[in-house]
C-alpha positions in Angstrom: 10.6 -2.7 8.4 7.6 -4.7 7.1 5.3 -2.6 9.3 6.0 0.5 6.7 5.8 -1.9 4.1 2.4 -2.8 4.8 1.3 1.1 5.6 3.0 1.9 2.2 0.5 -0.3 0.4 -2.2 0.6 2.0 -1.1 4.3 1.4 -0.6 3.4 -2.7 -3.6 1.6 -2.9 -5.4 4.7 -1.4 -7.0 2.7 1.3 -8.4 4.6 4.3 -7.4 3.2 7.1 -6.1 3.5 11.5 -3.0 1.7 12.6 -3.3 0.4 16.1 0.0 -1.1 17.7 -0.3 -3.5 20.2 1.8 -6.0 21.9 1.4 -9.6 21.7 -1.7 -11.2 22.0 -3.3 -14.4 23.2 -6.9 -15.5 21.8 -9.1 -13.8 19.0 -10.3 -11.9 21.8 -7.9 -10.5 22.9 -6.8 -9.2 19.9 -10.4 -7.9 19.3 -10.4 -6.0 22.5 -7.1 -3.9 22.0 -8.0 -3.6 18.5 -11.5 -1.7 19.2 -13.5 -4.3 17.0 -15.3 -7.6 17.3 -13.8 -11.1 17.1 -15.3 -12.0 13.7 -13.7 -8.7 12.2 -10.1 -9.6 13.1 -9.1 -10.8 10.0 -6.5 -13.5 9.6 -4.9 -14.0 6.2 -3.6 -17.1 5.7 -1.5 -18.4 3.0 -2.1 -21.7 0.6 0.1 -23.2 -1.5 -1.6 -24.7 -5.0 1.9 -25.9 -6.4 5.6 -25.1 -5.8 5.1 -21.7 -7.1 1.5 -20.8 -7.2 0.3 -19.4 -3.5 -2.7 -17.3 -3.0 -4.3 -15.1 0.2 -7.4 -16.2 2.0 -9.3 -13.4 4.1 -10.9 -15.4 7.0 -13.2 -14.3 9.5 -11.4 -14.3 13.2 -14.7 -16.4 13.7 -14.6 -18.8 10.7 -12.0 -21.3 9.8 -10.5 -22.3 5.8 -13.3 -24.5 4.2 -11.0 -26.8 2.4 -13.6 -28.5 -0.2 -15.1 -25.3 -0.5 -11.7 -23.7 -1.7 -10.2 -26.3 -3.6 -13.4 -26.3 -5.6 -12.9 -22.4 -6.3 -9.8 -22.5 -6.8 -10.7 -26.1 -9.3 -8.2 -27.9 -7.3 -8.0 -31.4 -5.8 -4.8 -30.5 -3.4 -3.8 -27.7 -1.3 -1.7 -26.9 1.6 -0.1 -24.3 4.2 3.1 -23.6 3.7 6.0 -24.0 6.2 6.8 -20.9 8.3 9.8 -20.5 6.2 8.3 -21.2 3.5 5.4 -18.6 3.9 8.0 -15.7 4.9 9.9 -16.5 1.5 6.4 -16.2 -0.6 5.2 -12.9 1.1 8.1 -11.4 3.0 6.2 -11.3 6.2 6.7 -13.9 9.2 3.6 -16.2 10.0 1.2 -14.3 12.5 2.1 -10.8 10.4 1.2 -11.6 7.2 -1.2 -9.6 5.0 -1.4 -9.4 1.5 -0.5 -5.5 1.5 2.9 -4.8 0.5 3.9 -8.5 0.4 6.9 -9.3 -1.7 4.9 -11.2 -4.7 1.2 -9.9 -5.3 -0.1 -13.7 -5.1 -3.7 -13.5 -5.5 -6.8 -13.1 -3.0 -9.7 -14.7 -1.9 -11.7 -13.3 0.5 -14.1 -14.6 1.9 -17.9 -13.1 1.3 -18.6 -12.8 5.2 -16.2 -9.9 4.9 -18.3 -6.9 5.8 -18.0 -3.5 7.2 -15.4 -2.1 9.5 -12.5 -5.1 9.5 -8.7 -5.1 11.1 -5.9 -6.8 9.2 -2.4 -7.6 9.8 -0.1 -5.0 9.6 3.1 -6.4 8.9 4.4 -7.1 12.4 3.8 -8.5 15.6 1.0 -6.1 17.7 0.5 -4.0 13.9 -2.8 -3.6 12.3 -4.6 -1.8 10.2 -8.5 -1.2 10.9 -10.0 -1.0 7.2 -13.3 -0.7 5.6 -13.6 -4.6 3.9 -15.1 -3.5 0.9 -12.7 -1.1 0.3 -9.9 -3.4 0.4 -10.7 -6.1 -1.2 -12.1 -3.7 -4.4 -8.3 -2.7 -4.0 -6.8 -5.7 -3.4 -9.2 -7.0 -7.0 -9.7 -9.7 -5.0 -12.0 -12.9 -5.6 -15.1 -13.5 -2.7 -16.6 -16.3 -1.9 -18.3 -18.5 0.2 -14.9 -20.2 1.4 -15.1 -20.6 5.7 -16.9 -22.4 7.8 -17.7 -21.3 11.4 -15.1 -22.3 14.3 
């Protein structure tokens, strides 16, 4: 189950962390609510793809949106996109609207971005699954790259 996948990694990495279960939900703040946090620490992580096999994680504020110049020039890029649903599940191992970079099937890596602060919730593999983490704890775990990479919604 991709749930226990996601747990596991966050167990291995030695992350501190609460799992709240949830069922479906319909707006940032909604999620926020059930989750006990604030809209901009709901944490989506989206997947880009740089070139047929090259994909990395973005950590974006539930309040902030992808800054596309801002990432390709990062990442020292003139093209990027979002994979296809199936496309995204065959990179990670987790279906669009789960996935997280924790236990994923290939360790692509992550950029989060520097708004990332404090107590933050993250996918936890599954629909209504997350994990409420501390953000500099997990991207220090994670090794992962911060920037200045959203913009606000």
């Amino acid at each position: 189950m991709a749930e226990e996948t996601a747990v596991a990694a966050a167990t291995e990495l030695g992350l501190a962390f609460e799992v709240t279960r949830h069922g479906r939900v319909r707006s940032l703040e909604e999620a926020a609510a059930v989750r006990g946090v604030d809209p901009r620490q709901v944490v989506k992580t989206l997947v880009v793809r740089l070139s047929d096999d090259d994909y990395r994680f973005v950590l974006v504020p539930g309040d902030r949106e992808i800054s596309w110049p801002k990432l390709r020039a990062l990442l020292g890029v003139n093209r990027m996109s979002m994979p296809s649903a199936d496309v995204a599940l065959s990179v990670t191992g987790y279906e669009r609207g789960t996935i997280t970079p924790l236990g994923s099937s290939h360790p692509w890596p992550v950029v989060a971005d520097a708004r990332l602060e404090g107590r933050i919730s993250v996918g936890g593999g599954a629909h209504g699954v997350a994990l409420t983490v501390d953000a500099g704890e997990l991207v220090a775990a994670l090794g992962a790259t911060v920037a200045d990479v959203t913009d606000p919604v």
